[in-house]
C-alpha positions, 0 to 999 in steps of 0.5 A, spaced: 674 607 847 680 602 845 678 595 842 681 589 845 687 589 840 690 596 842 688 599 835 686 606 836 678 607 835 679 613 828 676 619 831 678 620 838 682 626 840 687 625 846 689 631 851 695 630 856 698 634 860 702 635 867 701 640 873 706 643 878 702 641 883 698 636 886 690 635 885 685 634 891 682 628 888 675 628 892 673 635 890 675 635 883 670 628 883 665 632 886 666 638 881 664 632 876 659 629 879 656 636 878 657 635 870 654 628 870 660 624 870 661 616 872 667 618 878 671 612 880 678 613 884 682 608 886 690 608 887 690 616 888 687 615 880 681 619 878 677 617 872 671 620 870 667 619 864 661 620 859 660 617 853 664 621 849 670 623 854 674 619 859 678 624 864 684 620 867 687 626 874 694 623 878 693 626 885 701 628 883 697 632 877 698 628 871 691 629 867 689 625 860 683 627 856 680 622 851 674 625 847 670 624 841 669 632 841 673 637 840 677 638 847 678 645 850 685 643 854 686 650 857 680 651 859 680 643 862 687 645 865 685 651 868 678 649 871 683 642 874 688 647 877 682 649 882 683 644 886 690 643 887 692 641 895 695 645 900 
């Protein structure tokens, strides 16, 4: 999404946010998976991605979202506060 020298591609729109708590990183993956997402995680980072968004999720509750589409970040923030640990 990002050209190899650092330029921003024109159109994409850019989402982020903390939350107070902790994130189960493997069923928020699955929760994905089920939404037609490439999952990957590695180093307590899951990163989901389609063709027009990446999701990046911290298991201490950092989220990113980039998108060419228009990003609903309550929504997002709401489905990814589900999956909170403990």
């Amino acid at each position: 999404m990002y050209p190899a020298n650092n330029e921003a591609v024109p159109y994409i729109k850019r989402a982020s946010f903390k939350l107070p708590f902790g994130i189960n990183l493997e069923k928020l993956g699955k929760f994905l998976e089920g939404r037609n997402m490439e999952i990957k995680i590695r180093k307590g980072v899951l990163t989901a991605r389609t063709k027009e968004t990446h999701i990046h999720v911290s298991g201490k509750g950092h989220v990113s979202v980039y998108s060419f589409k228009r990003i609903r970040s309550t929504y997002l923030c709401k489905r990814i506060a589900g999956f909170k640990t403990g």
